[in-house]
C-alpha positions as CSV (number, residue, x, y, z in Angstrom):
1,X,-12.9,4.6,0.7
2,X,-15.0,7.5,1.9
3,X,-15.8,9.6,-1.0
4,X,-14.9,13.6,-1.2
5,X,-13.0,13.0,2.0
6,X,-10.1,12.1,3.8
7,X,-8.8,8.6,3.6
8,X,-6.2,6.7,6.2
9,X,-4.5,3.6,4.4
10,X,-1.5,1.7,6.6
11,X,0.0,-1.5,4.9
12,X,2.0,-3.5,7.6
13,X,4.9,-5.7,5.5
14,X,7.9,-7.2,6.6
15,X,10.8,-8.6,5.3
16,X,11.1,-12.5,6.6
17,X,14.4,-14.0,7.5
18,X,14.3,-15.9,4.3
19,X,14.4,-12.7,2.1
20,X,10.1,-12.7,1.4
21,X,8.0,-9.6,1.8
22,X,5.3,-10.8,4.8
23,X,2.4,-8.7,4.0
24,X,0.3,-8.9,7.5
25,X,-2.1,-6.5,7.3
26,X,-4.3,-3.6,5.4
27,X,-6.0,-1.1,7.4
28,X,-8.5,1.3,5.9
29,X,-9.9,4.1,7.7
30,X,-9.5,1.8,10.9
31,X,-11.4,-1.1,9.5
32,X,-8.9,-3.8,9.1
33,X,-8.1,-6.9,7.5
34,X,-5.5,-9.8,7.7
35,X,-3.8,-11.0,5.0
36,X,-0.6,-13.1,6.2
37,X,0.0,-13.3,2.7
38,X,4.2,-14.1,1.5
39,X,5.7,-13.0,-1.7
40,X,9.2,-13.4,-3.3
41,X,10.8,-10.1,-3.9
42,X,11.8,-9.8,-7.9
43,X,15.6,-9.6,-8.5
44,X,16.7,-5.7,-9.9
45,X,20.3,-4.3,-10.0
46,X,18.6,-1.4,-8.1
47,X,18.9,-1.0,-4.6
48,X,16.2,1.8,-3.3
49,X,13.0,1.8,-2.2
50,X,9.3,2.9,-3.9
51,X,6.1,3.6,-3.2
52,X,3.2,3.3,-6.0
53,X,-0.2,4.2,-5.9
54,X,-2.7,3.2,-8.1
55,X,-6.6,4.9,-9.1
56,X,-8.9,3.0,-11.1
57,X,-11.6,4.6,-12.9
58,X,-15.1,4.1,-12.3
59,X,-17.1,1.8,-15.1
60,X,-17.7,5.6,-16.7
61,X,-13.7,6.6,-16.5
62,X,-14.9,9.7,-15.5
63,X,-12.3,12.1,-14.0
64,X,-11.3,12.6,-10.3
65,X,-8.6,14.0,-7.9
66,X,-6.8,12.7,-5.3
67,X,-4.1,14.2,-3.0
68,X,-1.7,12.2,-0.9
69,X,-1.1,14.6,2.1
70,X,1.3,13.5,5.1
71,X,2.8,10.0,3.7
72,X,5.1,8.7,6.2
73,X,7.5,5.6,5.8
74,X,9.0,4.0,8.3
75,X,11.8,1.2,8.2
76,X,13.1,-0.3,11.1
């Protein structure tokens, strides 16, 4: 990621016909990778959908911002 700027992060997942979440692709600022990489969705009594984000801290944990600006979600 580019520091003290803007950063463009697109996932592409879909859901197989056997129920597994098909995660194809990461792209980061336009530079992107294949993953083809399956996992089973755990069971919940929750029906919904969420988004997490994660930051790690740098070796120092020293402190940082980030703002997610113009997060779009798209199911089809």
């Amino acid at each position: 990621p580019q520091n003290k700027a803007w950063n463009h992060l697109t996932l592409q997942v879909q859901r197989t016909s056997d129920g597994h979440l098909l995660f194809q692709s990461i792209t980061l600022n336009g530079n992107t990778a294949t993953l083809n990489y399956s996992e089973s969705p755990t069971s919940t009594g929750w029906y919904g959908i969420t988004i997490n984000y994660q930051m790690d801290g740098n070796a120092s944990q020293q402190g940082y911002s980030v703002w997610l600006d113009n997060l779009n979600f798209n199911y089809w």
